[in-house]
C-alpha positions in Angstrom: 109.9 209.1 59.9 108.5 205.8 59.2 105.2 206.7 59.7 105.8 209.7 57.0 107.2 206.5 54.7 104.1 204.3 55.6 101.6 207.2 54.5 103.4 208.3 51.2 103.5 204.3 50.1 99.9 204.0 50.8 98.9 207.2 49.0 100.8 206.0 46.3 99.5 202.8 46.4 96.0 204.1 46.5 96.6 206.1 43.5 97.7 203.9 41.5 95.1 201.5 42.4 92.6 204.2 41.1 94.6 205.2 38.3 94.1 201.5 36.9 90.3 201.0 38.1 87.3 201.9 36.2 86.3 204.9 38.0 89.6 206.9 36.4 87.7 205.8 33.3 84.7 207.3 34.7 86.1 210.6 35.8 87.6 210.8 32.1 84.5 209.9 30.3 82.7 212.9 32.7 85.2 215.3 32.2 85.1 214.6 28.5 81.3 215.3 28.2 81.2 218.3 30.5 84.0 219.9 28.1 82.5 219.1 25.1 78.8 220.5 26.8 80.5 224.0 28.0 82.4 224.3 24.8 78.9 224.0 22.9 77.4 226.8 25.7 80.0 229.1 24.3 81.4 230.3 27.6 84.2 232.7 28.0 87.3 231.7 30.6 87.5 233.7 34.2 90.5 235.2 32.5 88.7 236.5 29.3 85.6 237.7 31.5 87.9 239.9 33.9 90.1 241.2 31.0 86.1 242.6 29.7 85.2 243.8 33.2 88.6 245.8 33.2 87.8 247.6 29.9 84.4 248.0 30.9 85.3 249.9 33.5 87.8 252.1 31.9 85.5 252.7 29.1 82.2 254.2 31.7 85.1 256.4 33.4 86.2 257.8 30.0 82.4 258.3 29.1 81.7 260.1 32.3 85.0 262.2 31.8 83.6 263.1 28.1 80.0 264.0 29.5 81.5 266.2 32.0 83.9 267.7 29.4 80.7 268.3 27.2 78.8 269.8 29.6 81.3 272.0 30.2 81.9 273.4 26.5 78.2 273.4 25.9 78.1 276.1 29.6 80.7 278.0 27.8 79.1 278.5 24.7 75.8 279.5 25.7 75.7 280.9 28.9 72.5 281.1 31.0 70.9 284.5 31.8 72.2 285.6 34.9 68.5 286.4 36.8 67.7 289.8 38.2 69.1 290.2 41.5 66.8 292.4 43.5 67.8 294.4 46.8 65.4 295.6 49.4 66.1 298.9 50.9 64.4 300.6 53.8 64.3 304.1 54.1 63.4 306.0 57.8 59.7 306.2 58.3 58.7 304.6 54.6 58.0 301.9 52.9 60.7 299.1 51.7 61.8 300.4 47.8 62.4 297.7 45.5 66.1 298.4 43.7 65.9 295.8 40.2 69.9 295.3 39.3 71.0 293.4 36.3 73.7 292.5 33.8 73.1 295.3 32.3 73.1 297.8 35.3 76.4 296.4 36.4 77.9 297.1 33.1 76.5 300.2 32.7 78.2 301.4 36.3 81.6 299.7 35.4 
């Protein structure tokens, strides 16, 4: 307990001591002119800068969301040509026989 006493009079001590001496002056004076030089750099706080990441991020999502939903409409509104789908058919003792199907043929059958 006494040696607890002994360290938190010395501390004390000790910071007062430096609280009175020039270099407190000198840490003010430094602090001063590397506030004044950063406000002059126009930097942004650690606060502001993850408050801009945040919507940053939010804002590429809702992009991406907006190209997918695009995409999508454009697909719907003009469809691709579905290609020929072609079947190859073997008949006993002859040659394969090409049968061409399309779009069409399907429709045609339906």
């Amino acid at each position: 307990m006494i040696a607890k006493q002994l360290f938190d009079e010395i501390t004390q001590k000790l910071g007062d001591t430096i609280a009175n001496s020039p270099a407190k002056d000198l840490e003010k004076n430094a602090k001063a002119m590397l506030s004044g030089a950063f406000n002059k750099m126009d930097l942004v706080t650690r606060e502001e800068f993850d408050v801009q990441q945040q919507v940053l991020i939010k804002t590429r999502t809702k992009l991406n969301e907006l190209e997918t939903r695009l995409a999508t409409l454009e697909a719907m509104m003009n469809p691709k040509p579905q290609e020929p789908v072609v079947y190859e058919t073997f008949v006993h003792d002859t040659a394969p026989v090409e049968i061409l199907e399309t779009t069409e043929n399907k429709k045609s059958e339906d």
